[in-house]
ZALUM-390208 format. One line per 3 residues: number of its first residue (from 1); their letters; for each residue x, y, z of N, C-alpha, C. Coordinates in steps of 0.02 Angstrom, whole numbers. Atoms other than C-alpha are relative to their C-alpha. Layout:
# residues N
NUM	A	X,Y,Z,X,Y,Z,X,Y,Z; ...
//
This chain:
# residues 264
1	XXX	-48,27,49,85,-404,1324,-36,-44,-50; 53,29,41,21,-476,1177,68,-42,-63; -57,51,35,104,-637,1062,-3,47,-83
4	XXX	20,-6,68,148,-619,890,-44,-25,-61; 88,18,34,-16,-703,822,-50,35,9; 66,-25,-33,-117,-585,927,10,68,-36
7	XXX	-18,-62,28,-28,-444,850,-14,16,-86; 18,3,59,-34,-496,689,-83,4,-18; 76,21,-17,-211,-545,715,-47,81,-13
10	XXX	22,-67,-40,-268,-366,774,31,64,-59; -64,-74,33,-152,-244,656,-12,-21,-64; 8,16,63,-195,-363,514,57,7,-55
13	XXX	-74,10,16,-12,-390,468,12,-80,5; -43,53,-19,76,-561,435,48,-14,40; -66,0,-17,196,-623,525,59,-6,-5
16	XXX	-55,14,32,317,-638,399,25,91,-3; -19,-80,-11,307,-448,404,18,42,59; -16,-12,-78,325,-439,589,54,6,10
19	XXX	-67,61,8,469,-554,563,52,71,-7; -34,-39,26,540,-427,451,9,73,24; 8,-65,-24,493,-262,535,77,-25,71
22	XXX	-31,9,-49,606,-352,676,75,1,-45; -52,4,35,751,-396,566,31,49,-18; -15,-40,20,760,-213,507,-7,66,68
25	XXX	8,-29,-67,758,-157,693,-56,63,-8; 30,-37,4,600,-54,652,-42,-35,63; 25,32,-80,523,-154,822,31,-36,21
28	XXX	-37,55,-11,596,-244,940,-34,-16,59; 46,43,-63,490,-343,1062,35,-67,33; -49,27,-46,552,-436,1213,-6,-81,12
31	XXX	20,81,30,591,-622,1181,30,-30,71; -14,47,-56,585,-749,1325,51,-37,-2; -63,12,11,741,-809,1352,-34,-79,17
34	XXX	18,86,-15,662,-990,1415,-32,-15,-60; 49,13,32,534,-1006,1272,10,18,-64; -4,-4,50,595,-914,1150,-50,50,-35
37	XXX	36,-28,26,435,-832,1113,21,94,9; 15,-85,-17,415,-631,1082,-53,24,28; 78,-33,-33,292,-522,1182,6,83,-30
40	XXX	9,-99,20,231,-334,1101,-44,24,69; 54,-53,-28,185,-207,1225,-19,38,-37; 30,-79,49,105,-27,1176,34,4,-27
43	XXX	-95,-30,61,284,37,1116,-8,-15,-55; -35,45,54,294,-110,1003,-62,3,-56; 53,-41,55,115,-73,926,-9,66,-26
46	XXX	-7,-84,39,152,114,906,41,-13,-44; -52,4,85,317,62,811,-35,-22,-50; 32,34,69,212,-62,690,-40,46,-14
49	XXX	45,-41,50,62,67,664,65,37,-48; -42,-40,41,200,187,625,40,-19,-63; -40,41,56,308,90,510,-59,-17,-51
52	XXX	62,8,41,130,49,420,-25,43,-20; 23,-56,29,77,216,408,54,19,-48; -46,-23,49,243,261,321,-22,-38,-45
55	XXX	14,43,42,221,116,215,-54,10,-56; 46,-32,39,74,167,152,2,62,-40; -25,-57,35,145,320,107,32,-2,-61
58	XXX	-54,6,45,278,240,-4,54,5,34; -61,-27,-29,403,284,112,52,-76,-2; -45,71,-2,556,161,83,26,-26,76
61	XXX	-20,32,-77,624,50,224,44,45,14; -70,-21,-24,785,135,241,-20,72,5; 38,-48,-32,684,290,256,-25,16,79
64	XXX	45,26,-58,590,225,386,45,-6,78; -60,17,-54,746,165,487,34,67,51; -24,-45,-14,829,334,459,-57,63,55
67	XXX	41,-16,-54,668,400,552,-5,-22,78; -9,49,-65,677,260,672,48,34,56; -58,-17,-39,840,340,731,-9,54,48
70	XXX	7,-55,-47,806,522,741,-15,23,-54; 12,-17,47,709,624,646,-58,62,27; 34,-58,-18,631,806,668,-55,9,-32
73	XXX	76,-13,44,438,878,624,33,36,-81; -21,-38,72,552,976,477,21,-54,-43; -29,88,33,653,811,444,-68,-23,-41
76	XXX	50,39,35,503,728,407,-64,31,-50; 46,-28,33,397,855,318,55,12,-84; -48,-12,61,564,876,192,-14,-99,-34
79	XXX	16,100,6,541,666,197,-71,-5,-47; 50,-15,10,368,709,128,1,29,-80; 10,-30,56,395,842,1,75,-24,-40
82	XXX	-57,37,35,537,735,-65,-56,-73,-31; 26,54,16,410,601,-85,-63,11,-32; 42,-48,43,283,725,-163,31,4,-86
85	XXX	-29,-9,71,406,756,-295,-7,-72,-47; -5,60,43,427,578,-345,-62,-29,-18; 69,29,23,244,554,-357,-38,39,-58
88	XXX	17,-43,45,216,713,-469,42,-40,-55; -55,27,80,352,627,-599,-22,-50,-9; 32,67,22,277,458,-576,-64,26,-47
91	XXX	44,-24,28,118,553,-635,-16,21,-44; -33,-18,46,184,642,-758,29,-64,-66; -7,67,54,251,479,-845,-43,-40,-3
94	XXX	60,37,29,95,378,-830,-44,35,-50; 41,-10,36,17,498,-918,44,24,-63; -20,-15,58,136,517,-1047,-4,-92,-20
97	XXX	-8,76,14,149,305,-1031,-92,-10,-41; 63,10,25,-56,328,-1070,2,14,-67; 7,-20,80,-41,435,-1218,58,-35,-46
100	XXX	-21,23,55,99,335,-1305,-43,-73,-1; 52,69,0,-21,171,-1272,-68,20,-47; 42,-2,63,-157,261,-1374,18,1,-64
103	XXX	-23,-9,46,-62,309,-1480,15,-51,-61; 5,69,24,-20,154,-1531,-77,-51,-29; 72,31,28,-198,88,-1540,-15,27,-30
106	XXX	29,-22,79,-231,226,-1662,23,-38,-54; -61,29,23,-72,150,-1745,-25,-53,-41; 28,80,18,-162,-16,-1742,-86,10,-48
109	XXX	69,10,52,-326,45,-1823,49,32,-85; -32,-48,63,-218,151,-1967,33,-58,-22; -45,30,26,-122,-17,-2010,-65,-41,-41
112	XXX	58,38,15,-299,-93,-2019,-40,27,-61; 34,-55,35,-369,65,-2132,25,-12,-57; -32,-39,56,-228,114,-2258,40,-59,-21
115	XXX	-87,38,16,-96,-48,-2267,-42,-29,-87; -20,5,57,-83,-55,-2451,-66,66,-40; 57,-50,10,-232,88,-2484,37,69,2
118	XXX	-33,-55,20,-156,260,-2563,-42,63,12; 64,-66,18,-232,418,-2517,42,55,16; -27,-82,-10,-182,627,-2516,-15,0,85
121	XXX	18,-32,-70,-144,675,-2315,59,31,4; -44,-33,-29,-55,791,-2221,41,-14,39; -72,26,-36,131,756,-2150,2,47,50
124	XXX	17,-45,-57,92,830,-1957,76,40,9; -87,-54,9,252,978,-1934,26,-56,46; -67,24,-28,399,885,-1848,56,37,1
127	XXX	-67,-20,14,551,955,-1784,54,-36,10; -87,25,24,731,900,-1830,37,-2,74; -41,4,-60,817,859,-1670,99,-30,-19
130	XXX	-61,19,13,963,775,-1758,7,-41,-64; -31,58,40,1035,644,-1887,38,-48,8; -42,68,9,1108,487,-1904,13,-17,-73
133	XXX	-28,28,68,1203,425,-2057,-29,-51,-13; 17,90,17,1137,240,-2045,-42,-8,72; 16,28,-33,1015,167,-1927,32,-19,47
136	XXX	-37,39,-34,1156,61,-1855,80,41,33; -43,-49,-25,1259,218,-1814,12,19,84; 19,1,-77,1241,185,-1628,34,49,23
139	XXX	-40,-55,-27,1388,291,-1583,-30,72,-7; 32,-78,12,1294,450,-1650,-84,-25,45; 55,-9,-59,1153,402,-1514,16,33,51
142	XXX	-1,-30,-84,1214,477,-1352,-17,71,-20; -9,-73,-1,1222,648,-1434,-65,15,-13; 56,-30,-8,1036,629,-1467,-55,-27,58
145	XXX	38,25,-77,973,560,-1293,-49,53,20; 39,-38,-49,911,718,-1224,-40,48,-57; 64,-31,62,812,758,-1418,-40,-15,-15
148	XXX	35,44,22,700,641,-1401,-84,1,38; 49,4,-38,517,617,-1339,-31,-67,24; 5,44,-60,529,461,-1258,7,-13,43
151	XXX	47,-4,-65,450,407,-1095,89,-5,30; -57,8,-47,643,348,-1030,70,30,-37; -43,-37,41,758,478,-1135,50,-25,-29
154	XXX	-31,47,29,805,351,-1255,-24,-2,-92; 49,-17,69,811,355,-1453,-32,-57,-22; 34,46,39,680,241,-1509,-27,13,-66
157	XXX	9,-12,73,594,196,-1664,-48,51,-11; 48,-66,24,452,328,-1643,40,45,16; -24,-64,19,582,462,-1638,32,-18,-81
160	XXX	-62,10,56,677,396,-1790,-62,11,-45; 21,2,49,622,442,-1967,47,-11,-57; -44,-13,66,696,379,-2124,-30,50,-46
163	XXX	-2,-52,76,723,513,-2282,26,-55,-35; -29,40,35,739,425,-2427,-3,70,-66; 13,-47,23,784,544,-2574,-1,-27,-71
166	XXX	18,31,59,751,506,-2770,11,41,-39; 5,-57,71,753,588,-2942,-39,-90,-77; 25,50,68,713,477,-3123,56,-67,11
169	XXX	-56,57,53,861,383,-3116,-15,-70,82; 12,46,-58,812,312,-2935,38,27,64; -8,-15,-60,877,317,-2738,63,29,-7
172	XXX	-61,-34,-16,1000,459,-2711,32,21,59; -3,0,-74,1018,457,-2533,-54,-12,58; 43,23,-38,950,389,-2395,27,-7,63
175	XXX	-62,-21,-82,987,441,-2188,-74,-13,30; 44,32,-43,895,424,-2040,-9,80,48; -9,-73,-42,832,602,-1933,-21,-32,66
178	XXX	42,13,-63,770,606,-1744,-53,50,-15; 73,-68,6,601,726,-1732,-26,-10,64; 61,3,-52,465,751,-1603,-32,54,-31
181	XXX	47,-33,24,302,797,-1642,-13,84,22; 5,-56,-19,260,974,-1643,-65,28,34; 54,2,-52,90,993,-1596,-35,0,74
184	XXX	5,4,-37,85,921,-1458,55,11,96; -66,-25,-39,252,993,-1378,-19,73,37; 15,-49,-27,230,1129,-1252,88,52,-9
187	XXX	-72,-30,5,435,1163,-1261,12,48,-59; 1,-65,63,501,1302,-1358,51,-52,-46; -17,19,61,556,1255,-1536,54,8,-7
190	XXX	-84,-13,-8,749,1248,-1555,9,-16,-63; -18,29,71,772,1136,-1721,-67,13,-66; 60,-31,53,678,1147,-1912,-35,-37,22
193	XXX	70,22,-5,525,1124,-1930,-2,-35,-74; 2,66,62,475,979,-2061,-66,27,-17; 63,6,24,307,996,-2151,-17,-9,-68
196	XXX	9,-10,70,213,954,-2283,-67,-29,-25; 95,6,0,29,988,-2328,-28,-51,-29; 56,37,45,-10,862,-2470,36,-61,-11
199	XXX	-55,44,-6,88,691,-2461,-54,-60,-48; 45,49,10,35,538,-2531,2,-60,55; -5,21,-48,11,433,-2393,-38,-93,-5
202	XXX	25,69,6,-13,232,-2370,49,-43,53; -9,36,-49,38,93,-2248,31,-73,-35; -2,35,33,142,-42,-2291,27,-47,28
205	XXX	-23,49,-56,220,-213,-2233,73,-17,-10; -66,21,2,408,-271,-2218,4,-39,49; -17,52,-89,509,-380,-2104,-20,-72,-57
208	XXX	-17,42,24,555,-542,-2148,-44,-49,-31; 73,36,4,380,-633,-2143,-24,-13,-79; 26,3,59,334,-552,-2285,48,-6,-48
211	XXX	-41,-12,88,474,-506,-2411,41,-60,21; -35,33,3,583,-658,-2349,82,32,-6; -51,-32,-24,724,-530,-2296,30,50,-77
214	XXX	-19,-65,56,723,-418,-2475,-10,61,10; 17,-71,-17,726,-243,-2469,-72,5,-63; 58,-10,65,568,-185,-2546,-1,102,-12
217	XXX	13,-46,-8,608,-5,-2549,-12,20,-94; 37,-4,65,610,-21,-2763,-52,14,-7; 80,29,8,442,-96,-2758,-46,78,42
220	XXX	40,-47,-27,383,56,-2634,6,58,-63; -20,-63,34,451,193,-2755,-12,-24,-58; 60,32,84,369,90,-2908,-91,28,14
223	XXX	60,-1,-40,218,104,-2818,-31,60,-17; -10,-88,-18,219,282,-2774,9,34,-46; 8,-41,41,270,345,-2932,-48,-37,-45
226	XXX	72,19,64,123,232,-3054,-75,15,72; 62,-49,-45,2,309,-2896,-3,63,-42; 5,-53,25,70,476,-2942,-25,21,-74
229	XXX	9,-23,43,62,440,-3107,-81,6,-37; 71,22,17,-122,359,-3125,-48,84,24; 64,-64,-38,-191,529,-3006,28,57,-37
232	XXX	-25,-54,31,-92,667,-3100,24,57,46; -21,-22,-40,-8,699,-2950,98,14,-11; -29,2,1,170,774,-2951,60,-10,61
235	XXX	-31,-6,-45,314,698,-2843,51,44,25; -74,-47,-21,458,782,-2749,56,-17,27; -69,32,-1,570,653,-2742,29,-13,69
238	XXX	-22,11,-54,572,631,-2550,-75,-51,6; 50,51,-35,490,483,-2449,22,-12,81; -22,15,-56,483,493,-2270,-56,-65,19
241	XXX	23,62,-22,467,323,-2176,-8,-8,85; 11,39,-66,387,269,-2007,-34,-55,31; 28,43,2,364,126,-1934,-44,9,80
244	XXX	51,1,-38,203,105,-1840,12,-69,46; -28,50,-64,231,-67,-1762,20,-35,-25; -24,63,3,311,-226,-1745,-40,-56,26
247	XXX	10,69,-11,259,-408,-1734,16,-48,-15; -30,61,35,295,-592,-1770,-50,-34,-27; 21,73,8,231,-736,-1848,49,-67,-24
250	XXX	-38,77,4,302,-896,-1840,108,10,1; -83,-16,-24,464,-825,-1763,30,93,-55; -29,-39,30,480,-699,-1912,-43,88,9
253	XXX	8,-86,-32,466,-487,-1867,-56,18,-82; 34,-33,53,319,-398,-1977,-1,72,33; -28,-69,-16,363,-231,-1989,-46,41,-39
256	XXX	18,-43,16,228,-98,-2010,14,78,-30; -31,-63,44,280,49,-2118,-59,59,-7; 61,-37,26,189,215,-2123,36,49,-68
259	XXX	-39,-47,50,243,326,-2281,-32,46,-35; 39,-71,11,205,499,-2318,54,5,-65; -43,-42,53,285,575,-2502,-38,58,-35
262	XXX	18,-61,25,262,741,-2523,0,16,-87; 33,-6,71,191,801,-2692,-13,75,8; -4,-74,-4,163,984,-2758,-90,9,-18
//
């Protein structure tokens, strides 16, 4: 018979975990009714390896218990490939959690490269998963939950793209789409496809910090057309907008802008 220091000691377990393995009747070792103390025989060290080997597995307590009870070589091999599955999806999302984390650090060199610097690039294809009237159209979110290519099937700001649309006289509409990249999508293609080979492309800043809460979308489309006009480039009256990231200073949000406007 061996105390619960000796056990702990030996198995290399606390005894706050002992404690607890007892509490959750996953062992139960025989307590001196004069003294008070517990004693583990063999039994009581087969239960703890066992309960430790699950553990190690991932296997949840209430798993563990439901084993404790009664539980067959099939039982527990379904216990297994149930716990297979959840490790293929965990897997699956770290490595989608990796690639939107680079992604981002490209993000962070391209704000570093282009923010206020004008140059000809290519607008990568995107497809159209949906629309929103207004940003703040929350109610028209649920219907695009499952269009989206984020990690927890939720619309965030890297699905959202503003359209802003134009002519001479100035802004003639302006909405908000969902997309996911095309490239890198293995799924079959359901919605349009967006593209557009020759854009004028530049990086720019918003958010309160800087403009002191003005819209600067004038000032962008001033911009954009004495670019066009200095290179002898012709516009096409659309400006799509994304924002690359967010940050603060001194309490106030700086809002990275990336903006592609297609040209012929």
């Amino acid at each position: 018979m061996y105390t619960i220091g000796q056990v702990a000691k030996f198995l290399g377990v606390s005894r706050d975990t002992l404690k607890f393995y007892e509490e959750k009747e996953l062992v139960r070792p025989k307590q001196n009714i004069v003294n008070g103390y517990r004693k583990y025989n063999h039994f009581d060290i087969y239960d703890i390896t066992t309960v430790n080997f699950y553990r190690e597995l991932d296997i949840e307590i209430k798993k563990i218990q439901e084993l404790r009870k009664s539980k067959s070589i099939e039982g527990i091999k379904s216990l297994l490939e149930e716990k297979e599955q959840e490790v293929l999806e965990e897997i699956e999302y770290k490595k989608l959690l990796l690639k939107k984390l680079q992604i981002v650090k490209e993000d962070c060199e391209k704000i570093k490269q282009f923010l206020g610097e004008y140059t000809v690039k290519e607008m990568k294809p995107l497809e159209i998963k949906g629309e929103l009237e207004h940003f703040t159209a929350y109610d028209e979110y649920e219907a695009l939950l499952e269009n989206t290519d984020s990690l927890k099937r939720a619309v965030t700001l890297t699905s959202l793209r503003r359209v802003i649309c134009f002519n001479e006289k100035g802004i003639i509409e302006d909405k908000f789409i969902v997309v996911r990249k095309v490239e890198d999508v293995v799924k079959e293609i359901e919605g349009e496809i967006l593209s557009h080979p020759k854009c004028i492309y530049t990086v720019i800043e918003d958010g309160r910090w800087s403009t002191g809460g003005k819209s600067i979308d004038h000032n962008v489309e001033a911009s954009l057309r004495k670019v066009a006009l200095e290179k002898g480039y012709e516009l096409l009256g659309l400006v799509y907008i994304n924002i690359l990231l967010t940050t603060y200073e001194e309490g106030l949000e700086r809002i990275f802008l990336e903006i592609y406007a297609p040209i012929k």
